[in-house]
Jmol script that loads the backbone (N, CA, C; Angstrom):
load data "model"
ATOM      1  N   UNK A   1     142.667 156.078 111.056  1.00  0.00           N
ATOM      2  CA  UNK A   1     142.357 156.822 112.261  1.00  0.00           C
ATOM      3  C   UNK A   1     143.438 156.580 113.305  1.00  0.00           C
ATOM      4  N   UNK A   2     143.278 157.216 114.158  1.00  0.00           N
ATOM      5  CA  UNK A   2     144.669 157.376 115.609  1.00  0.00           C
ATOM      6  C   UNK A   2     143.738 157.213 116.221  1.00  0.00           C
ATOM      7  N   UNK A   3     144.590 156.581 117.718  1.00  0.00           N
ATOM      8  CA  UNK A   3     144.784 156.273 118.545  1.00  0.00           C
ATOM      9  C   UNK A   3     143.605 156.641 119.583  1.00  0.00           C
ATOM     10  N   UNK A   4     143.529 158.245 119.623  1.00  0.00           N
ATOM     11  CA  UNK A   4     142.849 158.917 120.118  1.00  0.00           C
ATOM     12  C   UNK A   4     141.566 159.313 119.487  1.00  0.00           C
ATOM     13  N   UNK A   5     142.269 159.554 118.374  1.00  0.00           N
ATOM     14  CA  UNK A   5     140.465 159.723 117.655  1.00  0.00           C
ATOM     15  C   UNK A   5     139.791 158.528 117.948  1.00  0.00           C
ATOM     16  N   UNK A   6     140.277 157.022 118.056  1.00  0.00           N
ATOM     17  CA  UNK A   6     139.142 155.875 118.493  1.00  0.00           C
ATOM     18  C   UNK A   6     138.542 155.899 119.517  1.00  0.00           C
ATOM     19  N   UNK A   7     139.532 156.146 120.261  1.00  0.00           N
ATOM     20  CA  UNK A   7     139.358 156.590 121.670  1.00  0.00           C
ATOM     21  C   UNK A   7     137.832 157.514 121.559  1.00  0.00           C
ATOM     22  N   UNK A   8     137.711 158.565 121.489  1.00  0.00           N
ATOM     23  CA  UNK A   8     137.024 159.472 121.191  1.00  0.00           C
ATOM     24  C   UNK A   8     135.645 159.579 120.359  1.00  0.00           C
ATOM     25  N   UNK A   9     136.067 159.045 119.048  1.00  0.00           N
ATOM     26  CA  UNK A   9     134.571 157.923 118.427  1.00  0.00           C
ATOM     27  C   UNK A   9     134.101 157.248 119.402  1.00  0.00           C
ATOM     28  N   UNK A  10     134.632 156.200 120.085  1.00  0.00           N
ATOM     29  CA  UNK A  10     134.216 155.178 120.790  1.00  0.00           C
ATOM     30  C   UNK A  10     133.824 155.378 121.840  1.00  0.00           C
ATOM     31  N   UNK A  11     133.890 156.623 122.665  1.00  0.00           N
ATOM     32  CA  UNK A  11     133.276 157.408 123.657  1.00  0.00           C
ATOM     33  C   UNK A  11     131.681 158.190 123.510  1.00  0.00           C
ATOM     34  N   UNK A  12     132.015 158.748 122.006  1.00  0.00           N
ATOM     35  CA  UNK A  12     130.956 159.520 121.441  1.00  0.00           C
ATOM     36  C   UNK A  12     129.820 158.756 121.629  1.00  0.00           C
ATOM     37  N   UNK A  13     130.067 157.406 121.099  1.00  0.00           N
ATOM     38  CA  UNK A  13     128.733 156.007 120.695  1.00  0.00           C
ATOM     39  C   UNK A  13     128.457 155.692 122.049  1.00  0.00           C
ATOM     40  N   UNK A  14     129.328 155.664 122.485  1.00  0.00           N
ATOM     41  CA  UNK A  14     128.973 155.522 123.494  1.00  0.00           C
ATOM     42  C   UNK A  14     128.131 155.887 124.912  1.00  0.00           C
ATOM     43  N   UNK A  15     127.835 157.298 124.766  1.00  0.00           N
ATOM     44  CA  UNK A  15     127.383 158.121 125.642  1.00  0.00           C
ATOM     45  C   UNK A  15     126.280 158.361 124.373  1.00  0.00           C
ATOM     46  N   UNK A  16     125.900 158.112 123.238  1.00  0.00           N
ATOM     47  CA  UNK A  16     125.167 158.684 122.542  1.00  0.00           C
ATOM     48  C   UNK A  16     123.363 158.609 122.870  1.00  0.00           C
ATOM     49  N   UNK A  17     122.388 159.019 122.587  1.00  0.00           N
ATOM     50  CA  UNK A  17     121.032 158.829 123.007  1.00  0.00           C
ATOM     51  C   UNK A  17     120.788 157.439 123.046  1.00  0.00           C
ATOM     52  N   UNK A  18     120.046 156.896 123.863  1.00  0.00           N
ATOM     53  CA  UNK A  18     119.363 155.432 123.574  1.00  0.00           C
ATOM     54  C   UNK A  18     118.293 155.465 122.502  1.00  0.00           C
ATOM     55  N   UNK A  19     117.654 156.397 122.522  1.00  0.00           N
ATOM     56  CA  UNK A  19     116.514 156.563 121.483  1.00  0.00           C
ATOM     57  C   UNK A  19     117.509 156.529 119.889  1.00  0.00           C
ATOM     58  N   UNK A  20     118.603 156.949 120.019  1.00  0.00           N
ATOM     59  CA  UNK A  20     118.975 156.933 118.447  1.00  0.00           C
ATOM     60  C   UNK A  20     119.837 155.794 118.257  1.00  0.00           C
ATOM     61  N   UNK A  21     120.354 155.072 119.201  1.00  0.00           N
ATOM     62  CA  UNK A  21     120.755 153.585 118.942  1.00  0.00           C
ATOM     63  C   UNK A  21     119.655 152.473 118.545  1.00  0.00           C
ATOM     64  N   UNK A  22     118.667 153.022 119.206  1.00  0.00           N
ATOM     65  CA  UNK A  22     117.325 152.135 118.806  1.00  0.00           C
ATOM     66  C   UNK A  22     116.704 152.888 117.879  1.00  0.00           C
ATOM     67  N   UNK A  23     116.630 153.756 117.449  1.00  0.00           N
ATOM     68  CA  UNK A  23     116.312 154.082 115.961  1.00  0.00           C
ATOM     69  C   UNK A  23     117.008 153.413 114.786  1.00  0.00           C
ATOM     70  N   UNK A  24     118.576 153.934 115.270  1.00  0.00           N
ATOM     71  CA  UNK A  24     119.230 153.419 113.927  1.00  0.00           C
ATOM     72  C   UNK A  24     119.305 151.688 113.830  1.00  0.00           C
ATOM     73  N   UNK A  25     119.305 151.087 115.115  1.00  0.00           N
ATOM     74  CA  UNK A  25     119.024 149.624 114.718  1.00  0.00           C
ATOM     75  C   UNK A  25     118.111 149.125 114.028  1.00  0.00           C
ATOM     76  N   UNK A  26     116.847 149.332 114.363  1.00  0.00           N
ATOM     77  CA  UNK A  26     115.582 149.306 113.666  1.00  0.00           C
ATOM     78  C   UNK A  26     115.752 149.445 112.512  1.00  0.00           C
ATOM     79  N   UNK A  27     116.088 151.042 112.037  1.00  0.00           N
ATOM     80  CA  UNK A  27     116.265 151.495 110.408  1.00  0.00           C
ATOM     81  C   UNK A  27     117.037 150.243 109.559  1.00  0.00           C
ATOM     82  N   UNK A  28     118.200 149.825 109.897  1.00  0.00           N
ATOM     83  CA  UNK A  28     118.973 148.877 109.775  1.00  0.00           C
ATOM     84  C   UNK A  28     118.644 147.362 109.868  1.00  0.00           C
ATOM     85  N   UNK A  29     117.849 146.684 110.542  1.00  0.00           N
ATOM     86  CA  UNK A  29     117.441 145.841 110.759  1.00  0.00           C
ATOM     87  C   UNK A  29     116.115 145.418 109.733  1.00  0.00           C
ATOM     88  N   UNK A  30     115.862 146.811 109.352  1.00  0.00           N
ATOM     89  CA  UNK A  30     114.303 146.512 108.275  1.00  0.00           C
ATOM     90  C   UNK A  30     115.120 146.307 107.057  1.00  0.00           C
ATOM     91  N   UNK A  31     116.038 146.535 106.645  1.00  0.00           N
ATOM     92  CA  UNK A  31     117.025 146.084 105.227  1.00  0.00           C
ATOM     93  C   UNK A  31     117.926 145.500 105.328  1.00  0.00           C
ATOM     94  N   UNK A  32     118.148 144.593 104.107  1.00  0.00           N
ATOM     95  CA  UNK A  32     118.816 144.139 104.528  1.00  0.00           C
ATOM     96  C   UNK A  32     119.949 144.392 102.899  1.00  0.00           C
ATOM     97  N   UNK A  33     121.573 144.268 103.306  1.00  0.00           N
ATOM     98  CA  UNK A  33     122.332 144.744 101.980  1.00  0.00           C
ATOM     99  C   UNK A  33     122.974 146.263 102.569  1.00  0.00           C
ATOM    100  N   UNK A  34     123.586 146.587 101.934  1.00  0.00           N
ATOM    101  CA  UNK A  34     124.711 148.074 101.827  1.00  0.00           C
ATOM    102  C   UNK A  34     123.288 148.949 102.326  1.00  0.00           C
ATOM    103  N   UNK A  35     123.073 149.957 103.400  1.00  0.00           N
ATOM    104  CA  UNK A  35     122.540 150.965 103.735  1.00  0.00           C
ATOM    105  C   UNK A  35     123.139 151.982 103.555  1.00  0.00           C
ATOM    106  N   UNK A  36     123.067 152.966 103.034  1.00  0.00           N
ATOM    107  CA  UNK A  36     123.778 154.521 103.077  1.00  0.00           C
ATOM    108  C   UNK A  36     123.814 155.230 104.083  1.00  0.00           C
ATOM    109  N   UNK A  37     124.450 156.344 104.269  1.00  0.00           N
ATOM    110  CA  UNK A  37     124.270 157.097 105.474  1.00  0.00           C
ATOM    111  C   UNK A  37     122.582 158.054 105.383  1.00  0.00           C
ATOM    112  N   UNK A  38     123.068 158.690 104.445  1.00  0.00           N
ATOM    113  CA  UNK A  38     121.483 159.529 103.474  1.00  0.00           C
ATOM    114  C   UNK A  38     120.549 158.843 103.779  1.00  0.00           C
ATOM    115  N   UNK A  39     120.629 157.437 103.671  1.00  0.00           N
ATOM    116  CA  UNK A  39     118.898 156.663 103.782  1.00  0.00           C
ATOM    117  C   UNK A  39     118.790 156.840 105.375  1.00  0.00           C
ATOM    118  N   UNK A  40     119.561 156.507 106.258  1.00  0.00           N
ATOM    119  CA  UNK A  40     119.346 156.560 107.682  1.00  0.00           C
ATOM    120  C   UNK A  40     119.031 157.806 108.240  1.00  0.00           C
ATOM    121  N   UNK A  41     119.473 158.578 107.801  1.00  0.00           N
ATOM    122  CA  UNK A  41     119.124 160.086 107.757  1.00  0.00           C
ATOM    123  C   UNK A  41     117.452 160.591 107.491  1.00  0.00           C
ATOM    124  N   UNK A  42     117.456 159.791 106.167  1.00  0.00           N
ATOM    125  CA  UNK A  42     115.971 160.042 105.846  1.00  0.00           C
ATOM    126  C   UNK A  42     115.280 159.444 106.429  1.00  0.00           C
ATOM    127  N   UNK A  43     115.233 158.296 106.920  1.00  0.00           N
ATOM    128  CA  UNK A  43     114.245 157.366 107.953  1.00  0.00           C
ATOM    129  C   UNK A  43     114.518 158.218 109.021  1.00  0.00           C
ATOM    130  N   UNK A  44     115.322 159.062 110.001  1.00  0.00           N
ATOM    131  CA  UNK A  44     115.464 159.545 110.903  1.00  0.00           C
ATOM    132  C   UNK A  44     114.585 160.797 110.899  1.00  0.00           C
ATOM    133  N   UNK A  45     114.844 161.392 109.927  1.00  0.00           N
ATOM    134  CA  UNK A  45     114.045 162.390 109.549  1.00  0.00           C
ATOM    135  C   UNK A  45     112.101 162.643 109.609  1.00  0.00           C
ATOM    136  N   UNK A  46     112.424 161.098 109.248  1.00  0.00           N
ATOM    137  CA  UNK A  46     110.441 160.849 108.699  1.00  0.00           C
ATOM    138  C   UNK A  46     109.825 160.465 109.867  1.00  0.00           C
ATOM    139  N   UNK A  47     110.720 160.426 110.784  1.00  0.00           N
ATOM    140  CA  UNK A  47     109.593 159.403 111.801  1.00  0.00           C
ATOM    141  C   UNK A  47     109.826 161.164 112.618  1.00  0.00           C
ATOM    142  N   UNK A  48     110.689 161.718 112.904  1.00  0.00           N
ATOM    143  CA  UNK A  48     110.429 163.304 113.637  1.00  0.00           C
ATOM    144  C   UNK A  48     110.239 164.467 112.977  1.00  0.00           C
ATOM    145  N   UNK A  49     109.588 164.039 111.797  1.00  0.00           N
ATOM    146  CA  UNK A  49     109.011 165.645 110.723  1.00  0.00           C
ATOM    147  C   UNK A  49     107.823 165.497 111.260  1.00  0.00           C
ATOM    148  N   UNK A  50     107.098 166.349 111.100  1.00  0.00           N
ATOM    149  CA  UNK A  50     106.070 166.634 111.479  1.00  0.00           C
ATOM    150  C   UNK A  50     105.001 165.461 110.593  1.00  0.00           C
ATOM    151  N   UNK A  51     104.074 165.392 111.856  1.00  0.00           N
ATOM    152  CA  UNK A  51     103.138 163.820 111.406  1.00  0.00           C
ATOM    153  C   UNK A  51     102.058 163.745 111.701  1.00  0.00           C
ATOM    154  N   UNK A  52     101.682 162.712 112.381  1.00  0.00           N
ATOM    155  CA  UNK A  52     100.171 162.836 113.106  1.00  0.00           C
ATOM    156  C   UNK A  52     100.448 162.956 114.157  1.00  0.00           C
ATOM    157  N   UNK A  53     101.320 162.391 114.767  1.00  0.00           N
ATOM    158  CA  UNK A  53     102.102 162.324 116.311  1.00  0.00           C
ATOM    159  C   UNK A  53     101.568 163.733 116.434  1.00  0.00           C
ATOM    160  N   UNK A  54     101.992 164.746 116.020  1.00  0.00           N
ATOM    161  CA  UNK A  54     102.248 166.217 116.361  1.00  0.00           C
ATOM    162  C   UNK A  54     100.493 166.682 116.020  1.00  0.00           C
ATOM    163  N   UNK A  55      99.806 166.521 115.752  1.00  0.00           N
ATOM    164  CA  UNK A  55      98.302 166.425 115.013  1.00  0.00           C
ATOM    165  C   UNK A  55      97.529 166.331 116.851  1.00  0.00           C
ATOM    166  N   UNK A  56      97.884 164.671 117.239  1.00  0.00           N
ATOM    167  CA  UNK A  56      97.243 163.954 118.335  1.00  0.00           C
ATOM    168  C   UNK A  56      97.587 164.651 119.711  1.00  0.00           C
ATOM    169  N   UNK A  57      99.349 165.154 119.741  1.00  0.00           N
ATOM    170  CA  UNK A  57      99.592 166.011 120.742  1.00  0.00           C
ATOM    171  C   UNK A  57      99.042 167.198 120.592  1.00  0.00           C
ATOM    172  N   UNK A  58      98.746 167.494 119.606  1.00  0.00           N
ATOM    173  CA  UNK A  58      98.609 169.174 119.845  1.00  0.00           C
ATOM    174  C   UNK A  58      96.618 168.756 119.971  1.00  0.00           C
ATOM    175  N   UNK A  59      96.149 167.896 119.570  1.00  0.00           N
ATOM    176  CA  UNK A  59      94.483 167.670 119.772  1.00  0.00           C
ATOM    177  C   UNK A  59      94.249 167.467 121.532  1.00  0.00           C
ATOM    178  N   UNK A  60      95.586 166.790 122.419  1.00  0.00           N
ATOM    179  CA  UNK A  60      95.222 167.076 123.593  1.00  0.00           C
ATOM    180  C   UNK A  60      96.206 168.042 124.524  1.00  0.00           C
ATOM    181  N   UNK A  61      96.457 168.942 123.796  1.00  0.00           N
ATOM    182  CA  UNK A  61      96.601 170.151 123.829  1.00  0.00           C
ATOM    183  C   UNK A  61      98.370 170.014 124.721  1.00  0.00           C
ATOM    184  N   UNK A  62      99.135 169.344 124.241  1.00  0.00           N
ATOM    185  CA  UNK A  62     100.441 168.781 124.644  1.00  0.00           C
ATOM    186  C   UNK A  62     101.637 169.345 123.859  1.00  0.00           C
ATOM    187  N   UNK A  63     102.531 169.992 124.340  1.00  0.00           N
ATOM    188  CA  UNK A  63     102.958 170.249 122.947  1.00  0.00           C
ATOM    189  C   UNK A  63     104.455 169.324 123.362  1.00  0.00           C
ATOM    190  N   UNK A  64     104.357 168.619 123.681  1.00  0.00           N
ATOM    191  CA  UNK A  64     105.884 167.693 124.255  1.00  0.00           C
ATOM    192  C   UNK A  64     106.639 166.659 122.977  1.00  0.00           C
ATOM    193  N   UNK A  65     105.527 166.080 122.451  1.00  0.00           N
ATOM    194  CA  UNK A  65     105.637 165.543 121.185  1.00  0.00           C
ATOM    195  C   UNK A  65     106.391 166.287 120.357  1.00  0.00           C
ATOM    196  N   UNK A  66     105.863 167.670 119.860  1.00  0.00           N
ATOM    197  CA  UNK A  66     106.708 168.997 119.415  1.00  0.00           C
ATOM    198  C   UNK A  66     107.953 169.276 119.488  1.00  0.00           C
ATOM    199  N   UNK A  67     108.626 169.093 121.566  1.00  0.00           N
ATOM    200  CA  UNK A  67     109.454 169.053 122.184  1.00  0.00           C
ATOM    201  C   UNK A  67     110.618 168.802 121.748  1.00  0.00           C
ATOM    202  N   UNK A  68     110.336 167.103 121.756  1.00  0.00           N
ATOM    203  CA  UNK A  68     110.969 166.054 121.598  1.00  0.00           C
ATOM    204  C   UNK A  68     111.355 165.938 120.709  1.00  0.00           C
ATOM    205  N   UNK A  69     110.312 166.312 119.598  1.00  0.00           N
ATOM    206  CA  UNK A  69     110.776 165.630 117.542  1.00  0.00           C
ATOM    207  C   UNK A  69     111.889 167.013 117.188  1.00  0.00           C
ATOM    208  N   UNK A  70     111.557 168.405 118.119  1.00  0.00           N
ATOM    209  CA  UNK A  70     112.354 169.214 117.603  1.00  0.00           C
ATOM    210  C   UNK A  70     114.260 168.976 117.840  1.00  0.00           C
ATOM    211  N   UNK A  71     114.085 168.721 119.132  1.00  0.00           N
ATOM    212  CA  UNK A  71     115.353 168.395 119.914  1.00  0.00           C
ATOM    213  C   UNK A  71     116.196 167.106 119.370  1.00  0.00           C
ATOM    214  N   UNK A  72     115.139 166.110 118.632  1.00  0.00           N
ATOM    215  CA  UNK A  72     115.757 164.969 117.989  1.00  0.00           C
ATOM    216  C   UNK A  72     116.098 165.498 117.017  1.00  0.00           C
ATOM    217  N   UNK A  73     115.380 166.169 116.134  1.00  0.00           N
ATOM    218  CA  UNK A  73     116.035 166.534 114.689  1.00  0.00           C
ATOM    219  C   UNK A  73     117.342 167.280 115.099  1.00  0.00           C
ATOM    220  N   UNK A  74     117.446 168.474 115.623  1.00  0.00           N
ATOM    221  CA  UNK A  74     118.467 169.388 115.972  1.00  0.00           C
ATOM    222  C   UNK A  74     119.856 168.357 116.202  1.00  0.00           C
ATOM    223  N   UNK A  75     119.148 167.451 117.470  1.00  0.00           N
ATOM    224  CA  UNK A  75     120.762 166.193 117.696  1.00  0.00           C
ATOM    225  C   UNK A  75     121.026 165.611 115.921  1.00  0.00           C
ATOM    226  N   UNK A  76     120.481 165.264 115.549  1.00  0.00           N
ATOM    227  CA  UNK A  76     120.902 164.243 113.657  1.00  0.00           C
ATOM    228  C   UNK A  76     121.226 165.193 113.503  1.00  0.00           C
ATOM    229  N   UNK A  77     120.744 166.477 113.146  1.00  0.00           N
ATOM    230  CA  UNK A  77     121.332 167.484 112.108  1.00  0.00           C
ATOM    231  C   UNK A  77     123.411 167.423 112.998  1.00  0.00           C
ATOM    232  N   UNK A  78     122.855 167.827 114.321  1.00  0.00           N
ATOM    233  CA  UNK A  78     124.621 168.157 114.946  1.00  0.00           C
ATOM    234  C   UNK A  78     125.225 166.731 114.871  1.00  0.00           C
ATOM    235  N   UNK A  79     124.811 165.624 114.904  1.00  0.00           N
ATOM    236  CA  UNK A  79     125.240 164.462 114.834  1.00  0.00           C
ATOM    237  C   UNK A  79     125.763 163.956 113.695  1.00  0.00           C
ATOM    238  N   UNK A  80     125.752 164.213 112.522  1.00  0.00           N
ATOM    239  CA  UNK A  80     125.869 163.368 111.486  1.00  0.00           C
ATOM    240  C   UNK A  80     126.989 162.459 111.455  1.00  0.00           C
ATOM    241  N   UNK A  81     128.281 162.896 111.761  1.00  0.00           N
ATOM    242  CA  UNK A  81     129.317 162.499 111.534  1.00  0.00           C
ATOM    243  C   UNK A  81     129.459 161.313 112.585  1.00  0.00           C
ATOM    244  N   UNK A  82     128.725 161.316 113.847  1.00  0.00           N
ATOM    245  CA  UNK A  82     128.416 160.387 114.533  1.00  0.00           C
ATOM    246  C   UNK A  82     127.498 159.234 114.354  1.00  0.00           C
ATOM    247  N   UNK A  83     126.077 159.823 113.592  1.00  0.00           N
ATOM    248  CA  UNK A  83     125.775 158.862 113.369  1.00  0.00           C
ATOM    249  C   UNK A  83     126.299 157.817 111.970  1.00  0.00           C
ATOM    250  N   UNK A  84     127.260 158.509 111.059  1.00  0.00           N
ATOM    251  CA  UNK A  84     127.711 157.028 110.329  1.00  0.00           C
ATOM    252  C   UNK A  84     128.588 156.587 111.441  1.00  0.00           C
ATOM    253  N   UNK A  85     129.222 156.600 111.944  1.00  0.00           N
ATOM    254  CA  UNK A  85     129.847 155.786 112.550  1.00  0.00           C
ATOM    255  C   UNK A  85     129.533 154.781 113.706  1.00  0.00           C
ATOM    256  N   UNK A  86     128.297 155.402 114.113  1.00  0.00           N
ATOM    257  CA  UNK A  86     127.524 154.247 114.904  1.00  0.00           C
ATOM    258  C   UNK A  86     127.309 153.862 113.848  1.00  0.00           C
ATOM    259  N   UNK A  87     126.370 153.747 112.364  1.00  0.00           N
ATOM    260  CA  UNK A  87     126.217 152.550 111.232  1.00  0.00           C
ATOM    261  C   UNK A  87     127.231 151.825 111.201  1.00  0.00           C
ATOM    262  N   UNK A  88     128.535 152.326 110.890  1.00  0.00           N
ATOM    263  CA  UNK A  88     129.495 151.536 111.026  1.00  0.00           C
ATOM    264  C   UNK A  88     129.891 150.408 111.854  1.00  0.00           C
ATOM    265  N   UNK A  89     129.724 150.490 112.903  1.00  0.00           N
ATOM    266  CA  UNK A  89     129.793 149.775 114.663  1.00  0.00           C
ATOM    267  C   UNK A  89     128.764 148.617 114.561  1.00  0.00           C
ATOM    268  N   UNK A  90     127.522 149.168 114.189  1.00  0.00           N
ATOM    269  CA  UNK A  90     126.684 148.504 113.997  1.00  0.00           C
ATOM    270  C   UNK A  90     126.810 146.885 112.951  1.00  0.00           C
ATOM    271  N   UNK A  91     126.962 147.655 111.700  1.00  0.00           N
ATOM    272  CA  UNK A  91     127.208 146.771 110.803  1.00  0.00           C
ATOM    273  C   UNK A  91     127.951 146.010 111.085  1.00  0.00           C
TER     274      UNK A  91
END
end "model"
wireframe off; spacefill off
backbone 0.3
color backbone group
């Protein structure tokens, strides 16, 4: 990598969600050994697919829960390339 591209990674992580630094720590922290990118993905995935969360909000008639899990998935999906590299940082 150059100079600037670190620059630039290292900006990205930096400004990145708090909710997905503390996701991906967590994910990471429950295993232990080589993690993939795919597995972090899929733990990212499972906790904002649709659940009970979305069941309990929509029973008190909220749809923010909805909101939120949609707007998180949308960031991972545009994120990917960011989030290995926060794994990376991490590790």
């Amino acid at each position: 990598m150059t100079y600037e591209f670190d620059i630039l990674v290292n900006n990205a992580i930096e400004n990145s969600p708090d909710w997905l630094m503390d996701d991906i720590r967590n994910i990471l922290n429950k295993k232990n050994g080589q993690i993939r990118l795919s597995f972090v993905i899929s733990e990212l995935y499972s906790r904002y697919t649709f659940s009970i969360k979305h069941i309990t909000s929509a029973m008190n008639q909220s749809s923010e829960w909805s909101i939120v899990s949609h707007d998180r998935l949308n960031f991972i999906d545009n994120n990917i390339d960011l989030i290995q590299y926060i794994i990376k940082r991490i590790k």
